[in-house]
C-alpha positions in Angstrom: 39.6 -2.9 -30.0 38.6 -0.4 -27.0 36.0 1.7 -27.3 36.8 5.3 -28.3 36.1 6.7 -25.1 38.9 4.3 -23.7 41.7 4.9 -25.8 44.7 5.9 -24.2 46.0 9.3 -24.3 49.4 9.8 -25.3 51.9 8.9 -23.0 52.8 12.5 -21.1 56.7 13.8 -22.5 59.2 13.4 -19.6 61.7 16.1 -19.6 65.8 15.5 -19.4 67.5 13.5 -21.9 65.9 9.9 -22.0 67.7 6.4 -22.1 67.8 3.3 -24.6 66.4 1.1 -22.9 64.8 -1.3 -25.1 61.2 -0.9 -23.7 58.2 -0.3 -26.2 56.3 2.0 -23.7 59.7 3.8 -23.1 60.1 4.5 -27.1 56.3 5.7 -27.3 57.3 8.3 -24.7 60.4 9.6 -26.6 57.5 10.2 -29.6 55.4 12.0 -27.6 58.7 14.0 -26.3 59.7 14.7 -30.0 56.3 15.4 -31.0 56.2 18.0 -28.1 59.5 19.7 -29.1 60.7 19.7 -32.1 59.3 21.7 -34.5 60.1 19.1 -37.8 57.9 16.4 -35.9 55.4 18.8 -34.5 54.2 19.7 -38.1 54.2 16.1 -39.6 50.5 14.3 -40.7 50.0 11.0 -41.1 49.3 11.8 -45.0 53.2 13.9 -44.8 54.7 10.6 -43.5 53.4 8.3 -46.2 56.5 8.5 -48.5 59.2 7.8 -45.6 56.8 4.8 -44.6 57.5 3.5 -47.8 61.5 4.7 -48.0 61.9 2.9 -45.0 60.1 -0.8 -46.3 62.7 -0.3 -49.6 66.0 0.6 -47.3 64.8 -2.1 -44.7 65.0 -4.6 -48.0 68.2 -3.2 -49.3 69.8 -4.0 -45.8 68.9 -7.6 -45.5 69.5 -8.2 -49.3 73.0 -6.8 -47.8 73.1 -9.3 -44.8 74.9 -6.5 -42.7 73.3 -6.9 -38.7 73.9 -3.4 -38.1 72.2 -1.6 -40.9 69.2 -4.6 -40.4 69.0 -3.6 -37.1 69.1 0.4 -37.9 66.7 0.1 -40.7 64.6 -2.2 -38.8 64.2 0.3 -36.2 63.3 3.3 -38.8 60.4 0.9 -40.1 59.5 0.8 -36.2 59.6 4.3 -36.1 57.3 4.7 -38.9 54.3 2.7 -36.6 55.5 4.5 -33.4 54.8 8.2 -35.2 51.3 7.3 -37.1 49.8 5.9 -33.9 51.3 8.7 -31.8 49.3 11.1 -34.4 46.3 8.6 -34.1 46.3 8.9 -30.8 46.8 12.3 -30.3 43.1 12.5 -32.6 41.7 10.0 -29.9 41.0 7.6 -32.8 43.4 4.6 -31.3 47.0 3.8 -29.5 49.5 1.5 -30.4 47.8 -1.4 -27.9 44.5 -1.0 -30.4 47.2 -1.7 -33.5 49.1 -4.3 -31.1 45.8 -6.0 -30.2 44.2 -5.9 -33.8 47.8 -7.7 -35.5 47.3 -10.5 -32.9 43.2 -10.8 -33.4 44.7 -11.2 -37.3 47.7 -13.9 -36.6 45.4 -15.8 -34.2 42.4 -15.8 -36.5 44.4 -16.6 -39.5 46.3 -19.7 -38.2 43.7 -22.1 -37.2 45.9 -24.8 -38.4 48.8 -23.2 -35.1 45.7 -22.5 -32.6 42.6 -25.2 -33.5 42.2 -28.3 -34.8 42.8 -27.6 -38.2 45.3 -30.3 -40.0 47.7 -28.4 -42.7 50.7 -30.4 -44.1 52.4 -27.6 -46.0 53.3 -24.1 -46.6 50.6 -24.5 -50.0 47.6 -25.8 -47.7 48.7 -22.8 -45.2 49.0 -20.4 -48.1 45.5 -21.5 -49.3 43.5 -21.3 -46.1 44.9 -17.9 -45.6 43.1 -16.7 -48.3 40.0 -18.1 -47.4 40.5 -16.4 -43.9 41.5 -13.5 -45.9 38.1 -13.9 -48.2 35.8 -14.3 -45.3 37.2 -11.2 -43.5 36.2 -9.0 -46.2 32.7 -10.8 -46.8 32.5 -9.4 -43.1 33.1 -6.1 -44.1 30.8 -5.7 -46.8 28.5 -6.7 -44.4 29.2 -4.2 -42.0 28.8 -1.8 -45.3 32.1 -1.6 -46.2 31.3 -3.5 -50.0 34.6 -4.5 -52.1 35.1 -2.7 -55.3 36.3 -4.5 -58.1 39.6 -2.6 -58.1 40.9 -3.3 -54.2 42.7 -6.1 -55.6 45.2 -3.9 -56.7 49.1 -5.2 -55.0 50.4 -2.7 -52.4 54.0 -1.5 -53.3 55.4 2.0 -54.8 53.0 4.0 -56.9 54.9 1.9 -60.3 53.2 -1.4 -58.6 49.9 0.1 -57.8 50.0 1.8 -61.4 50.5 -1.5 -63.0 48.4 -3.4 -60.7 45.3 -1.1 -61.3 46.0 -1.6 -65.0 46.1 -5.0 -64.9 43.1 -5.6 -63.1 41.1 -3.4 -65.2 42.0 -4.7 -68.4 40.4 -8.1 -67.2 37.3 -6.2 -66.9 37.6 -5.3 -70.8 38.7 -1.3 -70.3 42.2 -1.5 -72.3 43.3 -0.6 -76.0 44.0 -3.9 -78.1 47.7 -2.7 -78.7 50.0 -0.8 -77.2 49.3 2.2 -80.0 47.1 3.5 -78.1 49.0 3.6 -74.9 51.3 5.9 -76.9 48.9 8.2 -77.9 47.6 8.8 -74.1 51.3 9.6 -73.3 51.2 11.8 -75.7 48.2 13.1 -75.1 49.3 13.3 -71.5 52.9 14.9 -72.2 51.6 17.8 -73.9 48.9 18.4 -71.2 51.6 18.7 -69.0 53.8 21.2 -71.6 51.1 23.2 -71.7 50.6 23.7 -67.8 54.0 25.2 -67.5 54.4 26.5 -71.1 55.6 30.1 -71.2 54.6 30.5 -67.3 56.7 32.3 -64.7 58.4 30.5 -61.4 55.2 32.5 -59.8 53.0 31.5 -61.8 54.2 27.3 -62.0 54.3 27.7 -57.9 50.8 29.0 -58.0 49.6 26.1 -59.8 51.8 23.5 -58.7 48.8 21.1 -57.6 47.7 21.0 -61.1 51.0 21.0 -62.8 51.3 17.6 -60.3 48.0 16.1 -61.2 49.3 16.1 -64.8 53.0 14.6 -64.4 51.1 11.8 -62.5 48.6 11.7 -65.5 51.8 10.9 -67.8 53.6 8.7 -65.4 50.4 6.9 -65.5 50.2 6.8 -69.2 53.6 5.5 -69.2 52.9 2.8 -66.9 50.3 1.6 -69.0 53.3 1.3 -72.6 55.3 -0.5 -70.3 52.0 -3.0 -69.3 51.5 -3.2 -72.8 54.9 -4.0 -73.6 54.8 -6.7 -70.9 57.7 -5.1 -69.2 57.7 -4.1 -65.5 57.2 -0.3 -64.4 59.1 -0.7 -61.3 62.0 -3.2 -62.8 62.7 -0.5 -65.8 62.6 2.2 -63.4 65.4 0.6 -61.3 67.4 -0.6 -64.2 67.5 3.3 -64.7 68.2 4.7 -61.4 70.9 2.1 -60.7 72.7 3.3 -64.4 72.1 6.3 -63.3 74.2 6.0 -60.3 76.9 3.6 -62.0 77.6 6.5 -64.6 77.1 9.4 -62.3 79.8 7.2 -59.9 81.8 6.8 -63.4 82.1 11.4 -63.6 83.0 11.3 -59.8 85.9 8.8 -60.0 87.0 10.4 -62.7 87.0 14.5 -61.5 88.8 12.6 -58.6 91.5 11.2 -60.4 92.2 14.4 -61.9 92.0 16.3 -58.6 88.9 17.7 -58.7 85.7 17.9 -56.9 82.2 17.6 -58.7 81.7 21.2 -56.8 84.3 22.1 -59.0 83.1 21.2 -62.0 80.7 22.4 -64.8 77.8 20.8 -66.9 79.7 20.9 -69.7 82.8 19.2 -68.3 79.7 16.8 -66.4 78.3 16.4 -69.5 81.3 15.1 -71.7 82.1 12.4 -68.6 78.8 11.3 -68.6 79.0 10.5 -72.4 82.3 8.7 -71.4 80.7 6.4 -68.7 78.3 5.5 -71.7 81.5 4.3 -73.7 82.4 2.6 -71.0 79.4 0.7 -69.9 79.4 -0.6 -73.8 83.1 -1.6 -73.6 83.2 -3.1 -70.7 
């Protein structure tokens, strides 16, 4: 990686309206264009775009589960945009450029497969598997040396906060700090719950605005705690979840279908009239 001092600025925004054309150094342009002009990009941090980062990963699944070229290539090239903006920001903080990200992905692929690049001998996708994480093992023995030491919880699985939740969890119940049953995850929900009640318990919109960031440390407290039943129920977080946001759509699809068949809009309609269709999708889903 180049030195500080050498990083490259950002590329310099070219006015007029810019062509696709396919080229990477073309695209890092347009960022810098849209970073320089429009006032949604101009206020965005690399902490801000951490939830579309991970929106993007989930739609870019969704489309290939879907097998449809079109919306691969279109949420292929939101993923793509995701990189493009953080290293515009990076760069813009003279830290690094997209060629320092570039450069330390193929250091990583070269390093890794010594069985593509030397003359190590692998005979299958186990072996490879294997000497990865050896690769992977001595890379972080070379940063606790450069005093970067591993703590006994950075094992924990990348994903949504559900898989990190229950990854955490996981690991630091095989280092003896868990409850024996799941009782006691209940009570910390409980516990947790009616910290939360009492954060926003007979306060005003004013007053729940004002102290929104605690109010948000303790709904992740419970969603924690929640995490933690479902560990102990040996169910997964992330599955349940969307088992439920999928029903929720299917029944919420169900009210739609229906105000439509009568002629209606769900503009036009009411919570109560909402309400009673919703209880009918659950009829359905059981009789179907």
């Amino acid at each position: 990686m180049k030195p500080l001092e050498q990083t490259t600025l950002p590329p310099t925004p070219v006015q007029g309206t810019p062509e696709a054309t396919g080229q990477i150094d073309d695209l890092l342009t347009l960022m810098a264009r849209l970073r320089a002009d429009c006032p949604w990009d101009k206020k965005q941090t690399n902490h801000s775009l951490i939830p579309y980062a991970i929106e993007e990963a989930y739609e870019l699944g969704e489309a290939v589960q879907a097998n449809d070229d079109e919306d691969i290539k279109g949420e292929l090239g939101d993923v793509l945009l995701q990189v493009v903006f953080h290293c515009q920001l990076y760069a813009e903080q003279g830290r690094f450029d997209m060629s320092d990200v570039i450069a330390t992905l193929q250091e990583k692929l070269i390093r890794r497969h010594p069985h593509v690049f030397e003359a190590e001998t692998l005979t299958d996708d186990a072996a490879v598997k294997a000497r990865w994480d050896e690769i992977k093992l001595e890379e972080q023995q070379a940063r606790e040396a450069r005093g970067k030491p591993k703590r006994r919880l950075d094992n924990t699985k990348a994903g949504s906060a559900l898989m990190q939740a229950q990854s955490v969890q996981s690991q630091a119940s095989k280092l003896g700090f868990d409850w024996e049953g799941v009782a006691g995850a209940f009570e910390k929900l409980e516990e947790e719950v009616e910290e939360l009640k009492a954060e926003v318990r007979d306060k005003s919109k004013a007053e729940i605005k004002a102290n929104i960031s605690d109010i948000e440390k303790e709904l992740g407290d419970c969603m924690f705690a929640l995490v933690n039943v479902a560990r102990k129920l040996s169910l997964d977080a992330e599955a349940a979840t969307l088992t439920c946001v999928h029903k929720f759509k299917s029944r919420f699809g169900y009210i739609e279908a229906q105000l439509a068949a009568a002629g209606k809009r769900l503009e036009d309609s009411d919570i109560e009239e909402m309400d009673a269709l919703w209880e009918a999708a659950k009829q359905h889903e059981r009789s179907s």
